[in-house]
Backbone as a ProteinNet text record, in pm:
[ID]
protein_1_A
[PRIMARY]
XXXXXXXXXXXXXXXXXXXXXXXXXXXXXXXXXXXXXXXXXXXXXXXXXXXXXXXXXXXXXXXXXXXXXXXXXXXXXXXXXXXXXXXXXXXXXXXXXXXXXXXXXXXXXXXXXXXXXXXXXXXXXXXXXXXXXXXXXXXXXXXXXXXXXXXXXXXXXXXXXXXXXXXXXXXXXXXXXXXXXXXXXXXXXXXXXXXXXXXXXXXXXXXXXXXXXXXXXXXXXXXXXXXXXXXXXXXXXXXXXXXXXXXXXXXXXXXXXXXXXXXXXXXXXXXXXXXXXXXXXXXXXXXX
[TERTIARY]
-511.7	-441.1	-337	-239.1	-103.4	-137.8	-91.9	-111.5	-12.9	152.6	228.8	302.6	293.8	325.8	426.6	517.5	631.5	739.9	739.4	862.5	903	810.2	829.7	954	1013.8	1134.5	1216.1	1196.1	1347.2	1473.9	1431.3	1588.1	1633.2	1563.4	1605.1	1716.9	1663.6	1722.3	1810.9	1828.5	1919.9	2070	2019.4	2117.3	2169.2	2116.4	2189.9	2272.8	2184.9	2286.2	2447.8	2409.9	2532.3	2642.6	2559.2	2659.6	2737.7	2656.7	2692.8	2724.1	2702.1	2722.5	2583.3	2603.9	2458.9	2476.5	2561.2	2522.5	2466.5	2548.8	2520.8	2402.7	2364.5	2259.4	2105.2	2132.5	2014	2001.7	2055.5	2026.1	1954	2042.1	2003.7	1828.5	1796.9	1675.5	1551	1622.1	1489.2	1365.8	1440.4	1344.9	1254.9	1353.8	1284.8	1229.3	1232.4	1140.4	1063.4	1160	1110.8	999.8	987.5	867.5	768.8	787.8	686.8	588.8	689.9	611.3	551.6	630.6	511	413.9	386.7	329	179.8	218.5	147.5	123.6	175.9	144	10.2	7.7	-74.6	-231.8	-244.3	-325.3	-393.4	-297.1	-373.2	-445.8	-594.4	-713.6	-710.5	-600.3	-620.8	-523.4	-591.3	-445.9	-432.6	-454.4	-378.9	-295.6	-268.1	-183.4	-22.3	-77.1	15.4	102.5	-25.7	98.1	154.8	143.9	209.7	353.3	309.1	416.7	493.4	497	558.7	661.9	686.8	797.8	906.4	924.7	1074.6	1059.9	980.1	1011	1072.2	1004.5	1056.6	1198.2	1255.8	1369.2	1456	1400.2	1527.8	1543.9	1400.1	1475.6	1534.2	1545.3	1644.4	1798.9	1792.3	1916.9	1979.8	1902.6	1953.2	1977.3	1925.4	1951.1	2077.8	2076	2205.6	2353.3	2338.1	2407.6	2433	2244.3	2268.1	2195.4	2245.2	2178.9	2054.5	2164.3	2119.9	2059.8	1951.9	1887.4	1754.3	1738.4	1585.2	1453.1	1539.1	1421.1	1382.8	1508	1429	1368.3	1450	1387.6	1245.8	1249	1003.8	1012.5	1015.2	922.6	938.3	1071.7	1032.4	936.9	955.3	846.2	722.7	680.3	568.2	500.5	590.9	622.9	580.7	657.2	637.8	503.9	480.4	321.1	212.8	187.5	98.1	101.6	203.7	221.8	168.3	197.7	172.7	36.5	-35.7	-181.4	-274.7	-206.7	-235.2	-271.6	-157.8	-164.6	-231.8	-284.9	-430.5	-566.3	-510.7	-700.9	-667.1	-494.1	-477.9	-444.2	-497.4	-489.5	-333.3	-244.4	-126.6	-109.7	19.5	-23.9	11.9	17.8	29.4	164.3	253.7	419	461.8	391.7	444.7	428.2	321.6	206	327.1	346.7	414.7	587.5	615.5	759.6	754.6	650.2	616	650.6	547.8	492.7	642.9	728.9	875.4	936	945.7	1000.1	965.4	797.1	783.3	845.5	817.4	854.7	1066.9	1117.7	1269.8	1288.2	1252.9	1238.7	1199	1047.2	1007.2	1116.2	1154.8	1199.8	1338.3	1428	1534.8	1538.9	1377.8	1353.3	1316.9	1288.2	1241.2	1392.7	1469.7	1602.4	1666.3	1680.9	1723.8	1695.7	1532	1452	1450.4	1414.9	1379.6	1484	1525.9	1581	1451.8	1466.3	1395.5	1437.6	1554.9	1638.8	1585.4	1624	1604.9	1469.7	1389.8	1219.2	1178.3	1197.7	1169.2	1219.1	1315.2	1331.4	1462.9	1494.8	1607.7	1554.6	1391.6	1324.3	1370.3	1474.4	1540.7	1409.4	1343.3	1236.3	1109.4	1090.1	993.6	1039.6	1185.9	1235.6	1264.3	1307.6	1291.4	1142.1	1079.7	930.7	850.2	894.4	880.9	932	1013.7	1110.5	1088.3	969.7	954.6	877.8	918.1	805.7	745.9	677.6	584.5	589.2	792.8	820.1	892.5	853.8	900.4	778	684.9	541.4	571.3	612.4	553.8	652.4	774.3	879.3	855.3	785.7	731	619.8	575.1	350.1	427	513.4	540.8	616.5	752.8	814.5	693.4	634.7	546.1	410.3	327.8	289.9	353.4	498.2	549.2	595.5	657	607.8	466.6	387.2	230.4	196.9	244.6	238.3	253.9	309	432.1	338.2	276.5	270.3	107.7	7	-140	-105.1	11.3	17.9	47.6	110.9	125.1	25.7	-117	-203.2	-150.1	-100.9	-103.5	-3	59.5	184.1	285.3	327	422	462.1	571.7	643.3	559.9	483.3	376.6	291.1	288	191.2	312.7	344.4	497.1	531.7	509.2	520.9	406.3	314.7	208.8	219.3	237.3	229.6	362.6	470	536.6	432.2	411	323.4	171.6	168.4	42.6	132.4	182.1	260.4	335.9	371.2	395.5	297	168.1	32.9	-11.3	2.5	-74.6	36.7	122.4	238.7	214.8	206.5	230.2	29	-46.9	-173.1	-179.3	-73.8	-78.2	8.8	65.2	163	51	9.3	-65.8	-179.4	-301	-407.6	-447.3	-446.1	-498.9	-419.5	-306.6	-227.3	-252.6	-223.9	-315.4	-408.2	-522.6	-631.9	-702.4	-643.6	-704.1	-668.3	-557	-510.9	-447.3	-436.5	-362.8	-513.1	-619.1	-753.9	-761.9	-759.6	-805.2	-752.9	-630.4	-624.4	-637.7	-672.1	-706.9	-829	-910.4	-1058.2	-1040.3	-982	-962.1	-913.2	-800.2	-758	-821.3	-891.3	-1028.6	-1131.1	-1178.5	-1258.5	-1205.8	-1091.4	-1042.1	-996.1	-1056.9	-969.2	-1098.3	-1103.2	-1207.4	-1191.3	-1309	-1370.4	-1258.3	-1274.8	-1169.5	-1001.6	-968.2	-811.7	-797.7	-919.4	-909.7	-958	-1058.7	-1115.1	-1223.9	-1232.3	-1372.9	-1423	-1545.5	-1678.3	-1678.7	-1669.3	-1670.5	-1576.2	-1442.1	-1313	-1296	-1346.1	-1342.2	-1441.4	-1566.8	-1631.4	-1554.7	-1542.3	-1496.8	-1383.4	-1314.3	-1186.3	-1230.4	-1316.3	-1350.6	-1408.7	-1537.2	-1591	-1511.4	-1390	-1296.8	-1219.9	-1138.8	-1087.5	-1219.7	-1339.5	-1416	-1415.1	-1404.5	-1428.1	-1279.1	-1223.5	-1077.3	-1079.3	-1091	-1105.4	-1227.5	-1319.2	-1408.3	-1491.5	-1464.4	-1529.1	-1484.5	-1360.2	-1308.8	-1208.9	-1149.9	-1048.9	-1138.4	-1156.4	-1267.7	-1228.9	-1110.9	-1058.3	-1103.6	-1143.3	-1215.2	-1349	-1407.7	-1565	-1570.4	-1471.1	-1486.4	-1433	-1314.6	-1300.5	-1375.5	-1414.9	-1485.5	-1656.3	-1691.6	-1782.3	-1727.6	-1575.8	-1521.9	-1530.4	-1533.4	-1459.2	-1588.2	-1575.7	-1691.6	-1829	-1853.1	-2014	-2049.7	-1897.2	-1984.8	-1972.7	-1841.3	-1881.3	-1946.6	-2025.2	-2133.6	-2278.9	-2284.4	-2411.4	-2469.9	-2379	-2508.2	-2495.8	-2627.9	-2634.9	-2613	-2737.8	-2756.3	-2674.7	-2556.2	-2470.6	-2319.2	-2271.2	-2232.8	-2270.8	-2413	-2394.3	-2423.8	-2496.3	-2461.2	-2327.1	-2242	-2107.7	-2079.6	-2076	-2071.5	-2135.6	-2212.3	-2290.9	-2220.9	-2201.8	-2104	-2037.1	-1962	-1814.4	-1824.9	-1948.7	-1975.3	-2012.6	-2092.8	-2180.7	-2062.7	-1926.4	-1850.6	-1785.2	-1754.6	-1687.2	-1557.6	-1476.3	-1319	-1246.3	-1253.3	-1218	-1163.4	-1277.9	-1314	-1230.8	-1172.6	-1016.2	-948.7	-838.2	-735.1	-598.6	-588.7	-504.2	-497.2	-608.2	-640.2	-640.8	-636.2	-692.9	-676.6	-572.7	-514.6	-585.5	-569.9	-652.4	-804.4	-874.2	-1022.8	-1060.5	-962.3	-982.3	-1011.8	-911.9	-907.9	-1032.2	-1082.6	-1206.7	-1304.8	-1330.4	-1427.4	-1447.6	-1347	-1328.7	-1375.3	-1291.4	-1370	-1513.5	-1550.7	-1662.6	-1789.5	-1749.3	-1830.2	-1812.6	-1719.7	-1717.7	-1760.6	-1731.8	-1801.5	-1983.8	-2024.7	-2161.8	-2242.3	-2102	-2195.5	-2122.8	-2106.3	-2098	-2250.5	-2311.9	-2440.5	-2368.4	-2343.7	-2253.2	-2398	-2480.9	-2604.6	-2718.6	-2717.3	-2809.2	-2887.5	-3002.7	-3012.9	-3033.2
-1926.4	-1796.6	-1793.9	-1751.5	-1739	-1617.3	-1653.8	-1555	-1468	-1529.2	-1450	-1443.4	-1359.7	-1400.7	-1340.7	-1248.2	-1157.7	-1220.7	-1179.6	-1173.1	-1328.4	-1442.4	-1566.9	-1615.7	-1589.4	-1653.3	-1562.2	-1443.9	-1324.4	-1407.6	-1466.8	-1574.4	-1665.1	-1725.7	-1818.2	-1741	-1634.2	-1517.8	-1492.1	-1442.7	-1372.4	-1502.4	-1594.5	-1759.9	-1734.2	-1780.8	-1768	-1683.5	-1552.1	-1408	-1410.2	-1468.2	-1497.9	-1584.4	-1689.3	-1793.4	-1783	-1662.2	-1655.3	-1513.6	-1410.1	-1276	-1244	-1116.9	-1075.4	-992.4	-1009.5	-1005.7	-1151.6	-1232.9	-1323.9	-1387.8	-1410.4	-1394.2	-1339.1	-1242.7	-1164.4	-1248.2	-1319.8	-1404.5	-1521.7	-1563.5	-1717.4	-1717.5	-1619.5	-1602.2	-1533.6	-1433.2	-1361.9	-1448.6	-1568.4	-1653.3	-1765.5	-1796.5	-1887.6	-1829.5	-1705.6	-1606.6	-1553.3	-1426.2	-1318.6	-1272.2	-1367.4	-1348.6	-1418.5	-1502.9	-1557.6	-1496.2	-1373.3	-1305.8	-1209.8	-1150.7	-1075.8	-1127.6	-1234	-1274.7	-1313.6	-1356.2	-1373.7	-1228.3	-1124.4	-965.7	-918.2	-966.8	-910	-987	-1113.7	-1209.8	-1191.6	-1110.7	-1091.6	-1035.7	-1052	-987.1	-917.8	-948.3	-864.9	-761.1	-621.6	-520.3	-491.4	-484.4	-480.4	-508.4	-686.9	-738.7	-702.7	-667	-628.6	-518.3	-427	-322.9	-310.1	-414.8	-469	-558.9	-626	-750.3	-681.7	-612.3	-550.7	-495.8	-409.9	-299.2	-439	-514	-584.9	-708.5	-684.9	-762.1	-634.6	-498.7	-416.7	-354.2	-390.3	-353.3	-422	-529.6	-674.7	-634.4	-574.1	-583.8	-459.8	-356.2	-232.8	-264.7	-359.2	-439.6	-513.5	-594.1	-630.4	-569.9	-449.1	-377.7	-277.6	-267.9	-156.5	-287.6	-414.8	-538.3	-528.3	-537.8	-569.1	-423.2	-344	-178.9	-202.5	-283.1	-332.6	-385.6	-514.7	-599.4	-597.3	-597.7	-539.1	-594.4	-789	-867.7	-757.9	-710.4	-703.7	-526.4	-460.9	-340.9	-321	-458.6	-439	-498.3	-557.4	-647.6	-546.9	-460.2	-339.6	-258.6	-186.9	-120.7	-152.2	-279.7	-360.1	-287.7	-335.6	-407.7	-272.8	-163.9	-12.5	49.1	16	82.2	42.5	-145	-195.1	-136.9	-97.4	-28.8	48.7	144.9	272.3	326.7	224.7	215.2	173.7	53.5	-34.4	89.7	172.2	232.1	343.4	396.4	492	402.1	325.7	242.5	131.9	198	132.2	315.9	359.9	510.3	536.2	545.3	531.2	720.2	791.9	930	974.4	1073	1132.4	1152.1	1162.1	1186.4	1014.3	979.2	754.3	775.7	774	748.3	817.1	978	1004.4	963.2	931.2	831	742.2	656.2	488.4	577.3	617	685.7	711.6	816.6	868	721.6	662.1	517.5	418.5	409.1	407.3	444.4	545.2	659.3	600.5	600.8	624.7	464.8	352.6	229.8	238.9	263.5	272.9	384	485.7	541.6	474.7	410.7	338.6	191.9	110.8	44.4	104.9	171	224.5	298.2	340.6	411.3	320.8	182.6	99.1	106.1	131.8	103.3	259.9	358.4	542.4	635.9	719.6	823.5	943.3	887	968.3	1144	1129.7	1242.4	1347.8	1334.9	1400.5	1470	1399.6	1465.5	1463.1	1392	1413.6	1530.1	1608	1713.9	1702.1	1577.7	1561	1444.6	1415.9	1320.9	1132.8	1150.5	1006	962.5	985.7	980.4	865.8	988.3	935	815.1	781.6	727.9	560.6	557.2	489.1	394	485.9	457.2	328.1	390.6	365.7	214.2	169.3	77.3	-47.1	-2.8	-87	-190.3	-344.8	-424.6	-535.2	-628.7	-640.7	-721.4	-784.7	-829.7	-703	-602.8	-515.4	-454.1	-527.3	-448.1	-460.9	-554.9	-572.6	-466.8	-454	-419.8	-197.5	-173.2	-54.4	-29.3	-124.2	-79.6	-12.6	-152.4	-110.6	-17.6	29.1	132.6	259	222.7	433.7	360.8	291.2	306.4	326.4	281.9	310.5	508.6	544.9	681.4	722.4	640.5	715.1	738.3	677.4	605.9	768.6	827.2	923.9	1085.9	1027.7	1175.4	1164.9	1098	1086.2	1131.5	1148.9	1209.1	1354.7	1428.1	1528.9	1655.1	1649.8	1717.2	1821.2	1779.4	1891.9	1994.9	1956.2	2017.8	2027.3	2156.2	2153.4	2037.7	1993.3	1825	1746.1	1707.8	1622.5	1600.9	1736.2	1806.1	1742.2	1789.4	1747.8	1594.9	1514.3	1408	1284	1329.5	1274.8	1281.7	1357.7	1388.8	1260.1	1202.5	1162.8	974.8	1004.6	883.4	865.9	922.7	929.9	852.5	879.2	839.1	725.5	651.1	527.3	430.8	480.5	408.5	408.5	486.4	464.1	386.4	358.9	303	159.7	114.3	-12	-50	28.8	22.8	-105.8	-7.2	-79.3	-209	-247.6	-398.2	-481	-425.8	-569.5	-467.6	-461.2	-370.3	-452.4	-615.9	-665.1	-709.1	-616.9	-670.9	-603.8	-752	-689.8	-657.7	-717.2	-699.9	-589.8	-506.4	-381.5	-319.5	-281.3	-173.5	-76.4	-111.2	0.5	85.2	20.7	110.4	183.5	122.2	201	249	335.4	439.4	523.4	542.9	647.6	627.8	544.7	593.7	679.5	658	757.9	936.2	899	1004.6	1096.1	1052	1120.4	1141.7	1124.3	1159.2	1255.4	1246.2	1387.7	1479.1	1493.3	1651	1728.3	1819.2	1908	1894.9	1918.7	1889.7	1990	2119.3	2242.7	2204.4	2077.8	2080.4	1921.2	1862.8	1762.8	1643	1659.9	1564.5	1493.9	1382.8	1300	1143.5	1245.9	1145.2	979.7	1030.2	903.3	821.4	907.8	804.2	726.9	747.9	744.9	637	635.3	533	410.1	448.7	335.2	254.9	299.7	219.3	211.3	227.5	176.4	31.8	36.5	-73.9	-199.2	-133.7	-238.9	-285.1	-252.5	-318.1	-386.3	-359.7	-440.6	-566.4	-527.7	-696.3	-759	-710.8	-765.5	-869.2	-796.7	-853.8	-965.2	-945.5	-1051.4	-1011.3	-870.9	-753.2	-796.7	-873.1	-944.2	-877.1	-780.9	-671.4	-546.6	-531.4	-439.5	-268.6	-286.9	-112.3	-60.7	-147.7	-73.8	-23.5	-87.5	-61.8	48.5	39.3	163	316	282.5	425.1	430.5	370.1	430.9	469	436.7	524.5	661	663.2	761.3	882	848.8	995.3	984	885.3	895.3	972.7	847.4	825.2	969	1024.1	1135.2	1238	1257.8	1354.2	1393	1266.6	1305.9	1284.1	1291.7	1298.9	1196.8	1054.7	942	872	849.3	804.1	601.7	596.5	482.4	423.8	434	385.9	344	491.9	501	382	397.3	286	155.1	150.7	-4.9	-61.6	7.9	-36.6	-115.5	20.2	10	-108	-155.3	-295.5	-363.7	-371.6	-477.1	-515.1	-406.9	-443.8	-549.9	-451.6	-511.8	-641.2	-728.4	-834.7	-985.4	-930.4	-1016.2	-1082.1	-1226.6	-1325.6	-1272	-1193	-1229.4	-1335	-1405.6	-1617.1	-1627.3	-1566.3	-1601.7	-1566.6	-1396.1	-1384.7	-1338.6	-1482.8	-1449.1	-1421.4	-1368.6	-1296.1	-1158	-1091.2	-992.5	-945.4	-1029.5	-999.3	-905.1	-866.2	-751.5	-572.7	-569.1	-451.1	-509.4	-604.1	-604.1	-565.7	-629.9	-602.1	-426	-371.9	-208.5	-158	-249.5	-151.4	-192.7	-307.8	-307.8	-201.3	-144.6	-69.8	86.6	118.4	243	247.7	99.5	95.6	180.5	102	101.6	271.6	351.5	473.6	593	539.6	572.6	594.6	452.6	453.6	545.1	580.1	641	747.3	801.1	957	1042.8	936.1	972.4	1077.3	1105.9	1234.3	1270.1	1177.7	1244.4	1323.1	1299.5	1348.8	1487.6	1549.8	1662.2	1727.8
1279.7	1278.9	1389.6	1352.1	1447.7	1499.1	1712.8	1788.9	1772.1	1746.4	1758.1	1651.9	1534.8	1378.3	1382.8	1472.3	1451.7	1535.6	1653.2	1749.2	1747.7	1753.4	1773.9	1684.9	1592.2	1501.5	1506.3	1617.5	1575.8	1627.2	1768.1	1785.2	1747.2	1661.3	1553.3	1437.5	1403.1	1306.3	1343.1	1508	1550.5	1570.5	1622.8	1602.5	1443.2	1363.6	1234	1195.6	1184.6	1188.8	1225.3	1373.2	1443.7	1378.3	1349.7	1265.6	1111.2	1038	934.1	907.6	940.3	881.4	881.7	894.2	841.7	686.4	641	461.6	420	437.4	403.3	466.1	566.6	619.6	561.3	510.2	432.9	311.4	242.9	123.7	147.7	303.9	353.9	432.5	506.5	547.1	443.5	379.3	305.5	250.7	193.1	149.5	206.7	346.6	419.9	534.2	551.1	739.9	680.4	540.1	582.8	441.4	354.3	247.2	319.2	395.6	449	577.4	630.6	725.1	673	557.5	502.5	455.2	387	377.8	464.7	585.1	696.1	797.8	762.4	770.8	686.8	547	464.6	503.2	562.7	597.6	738.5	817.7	955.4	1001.6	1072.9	1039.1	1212	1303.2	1421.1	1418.5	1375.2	1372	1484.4	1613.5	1742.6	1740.2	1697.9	1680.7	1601.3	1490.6	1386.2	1413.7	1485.8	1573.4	1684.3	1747.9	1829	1793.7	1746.1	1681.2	1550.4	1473.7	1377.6	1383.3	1501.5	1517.3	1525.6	1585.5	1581.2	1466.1	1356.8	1258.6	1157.7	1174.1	1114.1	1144.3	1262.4	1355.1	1270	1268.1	1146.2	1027.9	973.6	826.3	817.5	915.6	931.1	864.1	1014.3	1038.3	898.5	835.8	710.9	616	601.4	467.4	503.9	663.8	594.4	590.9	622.6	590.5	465.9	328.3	234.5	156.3	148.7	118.6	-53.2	-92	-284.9	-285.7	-148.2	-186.2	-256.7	-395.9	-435.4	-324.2	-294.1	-252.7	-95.7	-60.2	148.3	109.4	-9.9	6.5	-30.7	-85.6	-176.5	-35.8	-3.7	160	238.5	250.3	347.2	335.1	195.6	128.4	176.2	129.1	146.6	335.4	392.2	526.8	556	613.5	620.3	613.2	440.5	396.5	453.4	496	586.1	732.9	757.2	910.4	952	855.5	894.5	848.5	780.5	749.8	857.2	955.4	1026.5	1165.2	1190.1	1302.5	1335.1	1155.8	1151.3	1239.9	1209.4	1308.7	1415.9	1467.4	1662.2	1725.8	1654.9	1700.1	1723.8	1619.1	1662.6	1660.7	1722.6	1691.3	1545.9	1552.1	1401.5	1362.4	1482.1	1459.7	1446.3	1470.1	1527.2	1303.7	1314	1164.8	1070.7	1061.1	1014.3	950.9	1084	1064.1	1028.5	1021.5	910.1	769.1	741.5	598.5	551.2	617.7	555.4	551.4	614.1	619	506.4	448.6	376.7	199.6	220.8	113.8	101.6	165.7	179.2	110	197.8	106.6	-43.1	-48.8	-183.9	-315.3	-255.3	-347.7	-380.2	-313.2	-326.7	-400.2	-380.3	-440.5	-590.8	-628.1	-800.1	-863.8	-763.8	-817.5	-959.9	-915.9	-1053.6	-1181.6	-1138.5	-1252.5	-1321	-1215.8	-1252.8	-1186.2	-1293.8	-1207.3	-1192.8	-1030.6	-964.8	-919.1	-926	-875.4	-1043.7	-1141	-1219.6	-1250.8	-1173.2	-1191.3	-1313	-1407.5	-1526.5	-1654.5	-1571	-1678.6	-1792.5	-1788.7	-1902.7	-2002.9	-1938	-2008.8	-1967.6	-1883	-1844.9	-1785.7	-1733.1	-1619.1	-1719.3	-1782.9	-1917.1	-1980.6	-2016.5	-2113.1	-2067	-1935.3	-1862.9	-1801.3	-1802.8	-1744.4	-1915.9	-1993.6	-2127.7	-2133.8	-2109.1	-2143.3	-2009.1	-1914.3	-1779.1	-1853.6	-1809.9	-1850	-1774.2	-1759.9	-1730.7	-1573.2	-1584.1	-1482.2	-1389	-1413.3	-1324.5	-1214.6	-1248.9	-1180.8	-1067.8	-965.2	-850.5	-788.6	-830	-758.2	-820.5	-907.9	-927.3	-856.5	-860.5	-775.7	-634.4	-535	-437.7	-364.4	-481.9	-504.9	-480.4	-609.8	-569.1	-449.3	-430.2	-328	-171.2	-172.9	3.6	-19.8	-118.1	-167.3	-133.3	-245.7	-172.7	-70.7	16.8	152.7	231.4	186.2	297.9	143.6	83.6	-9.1	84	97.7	171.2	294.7	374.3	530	517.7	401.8	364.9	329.2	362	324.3	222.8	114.9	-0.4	-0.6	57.4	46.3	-48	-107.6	-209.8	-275.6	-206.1	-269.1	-270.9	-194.9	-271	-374.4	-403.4	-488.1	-645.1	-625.7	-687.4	-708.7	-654.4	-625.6	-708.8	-656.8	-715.4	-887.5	-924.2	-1078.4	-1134	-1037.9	-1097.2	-1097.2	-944	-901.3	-1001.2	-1051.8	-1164.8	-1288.5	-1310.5	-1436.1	-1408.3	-1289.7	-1285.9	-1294.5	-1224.8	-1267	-1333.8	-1419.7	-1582.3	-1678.5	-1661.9	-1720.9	-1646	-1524.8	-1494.8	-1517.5	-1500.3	-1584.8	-1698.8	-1782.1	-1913.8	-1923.3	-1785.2	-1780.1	-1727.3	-1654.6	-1583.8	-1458.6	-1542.4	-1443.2	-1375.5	-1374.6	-1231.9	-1128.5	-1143.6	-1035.9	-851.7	-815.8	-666.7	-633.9	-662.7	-682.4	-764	-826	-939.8	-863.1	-752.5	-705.5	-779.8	-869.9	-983.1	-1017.3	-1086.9	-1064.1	-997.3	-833.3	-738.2	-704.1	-727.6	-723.8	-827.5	-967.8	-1016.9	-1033.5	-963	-927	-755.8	-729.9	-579.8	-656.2	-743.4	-826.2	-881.2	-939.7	-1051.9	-980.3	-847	-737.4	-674.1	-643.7	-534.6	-591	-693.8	-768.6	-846.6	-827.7	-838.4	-1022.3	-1076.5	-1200.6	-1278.8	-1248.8	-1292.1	-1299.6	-1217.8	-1216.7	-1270.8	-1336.3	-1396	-1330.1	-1260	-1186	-1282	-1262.7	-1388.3	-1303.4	-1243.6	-1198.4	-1301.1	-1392.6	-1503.2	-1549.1	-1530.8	-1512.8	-1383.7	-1240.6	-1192.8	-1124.8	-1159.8	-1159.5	-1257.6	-1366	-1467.6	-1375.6	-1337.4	-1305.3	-1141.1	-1022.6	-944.2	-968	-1118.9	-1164.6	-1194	-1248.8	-1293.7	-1174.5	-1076	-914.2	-906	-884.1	-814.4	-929.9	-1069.4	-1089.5	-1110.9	-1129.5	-1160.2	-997	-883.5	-722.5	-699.4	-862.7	-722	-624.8	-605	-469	-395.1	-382.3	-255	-186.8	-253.3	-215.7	-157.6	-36.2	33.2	48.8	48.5	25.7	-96.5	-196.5	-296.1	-274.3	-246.9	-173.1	-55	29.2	130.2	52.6	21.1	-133.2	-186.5	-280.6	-398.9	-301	-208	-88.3	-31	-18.8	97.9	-3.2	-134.6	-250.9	-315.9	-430.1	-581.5	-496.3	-415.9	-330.5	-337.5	-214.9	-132.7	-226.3	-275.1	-408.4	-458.4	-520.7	-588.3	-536.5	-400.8	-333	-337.2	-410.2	-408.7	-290.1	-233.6	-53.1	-111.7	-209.5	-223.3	-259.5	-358.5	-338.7	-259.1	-219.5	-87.9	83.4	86.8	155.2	115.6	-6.4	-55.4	-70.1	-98.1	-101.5	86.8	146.7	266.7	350.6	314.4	310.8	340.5	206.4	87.8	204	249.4	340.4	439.1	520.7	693.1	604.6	553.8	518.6	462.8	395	335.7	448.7	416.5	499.8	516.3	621.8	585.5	540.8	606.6	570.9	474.1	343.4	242.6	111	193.9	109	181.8	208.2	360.8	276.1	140.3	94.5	127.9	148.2	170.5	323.7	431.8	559.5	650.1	616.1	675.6	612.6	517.5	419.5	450.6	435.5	429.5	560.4	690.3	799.6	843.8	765.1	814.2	693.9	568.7	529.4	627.7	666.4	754.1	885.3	926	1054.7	977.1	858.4	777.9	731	694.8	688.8	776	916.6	999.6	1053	1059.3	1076.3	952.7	850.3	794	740.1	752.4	792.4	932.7	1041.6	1164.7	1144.7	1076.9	1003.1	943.8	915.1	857.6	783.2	732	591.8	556.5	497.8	413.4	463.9	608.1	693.4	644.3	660.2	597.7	739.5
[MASK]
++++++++++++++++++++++++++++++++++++++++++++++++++++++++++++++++++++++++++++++++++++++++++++++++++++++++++++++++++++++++++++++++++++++++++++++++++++++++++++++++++++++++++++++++++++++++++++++++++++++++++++++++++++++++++++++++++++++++++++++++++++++++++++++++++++++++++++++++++++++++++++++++

């Protein structure tokens, strides 16, 4: 594992930059730095680290996009890049205004990344929204999942607030649409969230215990159980929801007991269920 997975190649970057433009530049590196640090972002199991070392890999790809504003490739890795951040800094205790400004940061990438594909601006009411969404196919997933999750990203810091409220309904309908392209993409993260979905909404406004299990069941096997944010969700919502202890902390188990090692695709996300895990379990929630 690399101690220093960020700052260590910014002057290498910054040398080239120099030598070539930084438009041009953004074509010549994206493929040889900067998929590869995300890459090695999504893998790193010390988030101290990550939030430490992140802010000036995220400083760069600032820097490149307003170079290359159109680039689909740096705006999903930002996207990407952003949403791990500002996830990362819920559990280095980052504050809530730091947290908050990832999330919008998030959200501002992601929605610029899906603009090609959705008019987002229209909200759906001339039907472009729909019509569009209709016509997405199957090589458009990765660059949609990450589109509305760096959105999601920035609608979960919002406690329920109007536009979000608002928001979500559009973000529902990109997941059930890229659902139907490819449900195991990313480990059944497309599941898991409308098993988080169908858990947090009261029975009366369309909430379903049973949709909700179903498509938790499915992330866990589509993953292998190797994708651990499924296991700490489907504990944090279904579990407690519905009062079941035994499963709730069998899941919770699950978490603390799995090898990280073992899926270092994941290392970065398994790393932070393990940390929910463990706070979650000393919650005792069930206590009578």
């Amino acid at each position: 594992m690399s101690a220093r997975p960020f700052p260590s190649f910014l002057p290498l970057v910054g040398l080239v930059c120099l030598c070539c433009g930084l438009s041009s530049c953004a074509s010549l590196i994206t493929g040889t730095v900067i998929k590869p640090a995300i890459g090695n972002l999504q893998q790193q199991q010390d988030i101290e680290l990550v939030c430490e070392g992140a802010p000036a890999y995220l400083l760069m790809l600032d820097s490149m996009l307003v170079s290359s504003p159109e680039s689909q490739d740096l705006l999903l890795i930002a996207t990407e890049s952003y949403s791990a951040y500002a996830t990362a800094l819920e559990e280095c205790g980052g504050t809530n205004q730091r947290i908050d400004a990832m999330a919008a940061k998030a959200r501002y990438y992601g929605q610029r990344l899906l603009r090609p594909l959705l008019p987002l601006d229209s909200k759906g009411g001339d039907f472009g929204f729909d019509k569009n969404l209709a016509k997405l196919a199957a090589g458009d997933v990765p660059e949609v999942f990450w589109g509305a999750s760096g959105w999601l990203t920035w609608v979960l810091r919002q406690k329920g607030s109007p536009e979000a409220i608002a928001d979500i309904v559009l973000i529902e309908k990109i997941m059930a649409r890229l659902l139907e392209l490819d449900e195991s993409f990313q480990g059944g993260s497309i599941h898991l969230f409308f098993g988080a979905y169908y858990a947090a909404k009261p029975e009366m406004l369309g909430g379903r215990p049973d949709l909700s299990a179903g498509h938790f069941e499915k992330a866990l096997a589509i993953s292998k159980r190797r994708f651990l944010l499924t296991q700490s969700t489907y504990a944090a919502t279904l579990a407690r929801m519905t009062m079941n202890r035994e499963l709730h902390d069998r899941l919770l188990q699950e978490v603390l007991a799995f090898p990280l090692d073992s899926a270092p695709e994941f290392g970065l996300s398994n790393r932070i269920a393990v940390n929910r895990a463990k706070r979650l379990l000393a919650e005792n929630y069930f206590q009578e």
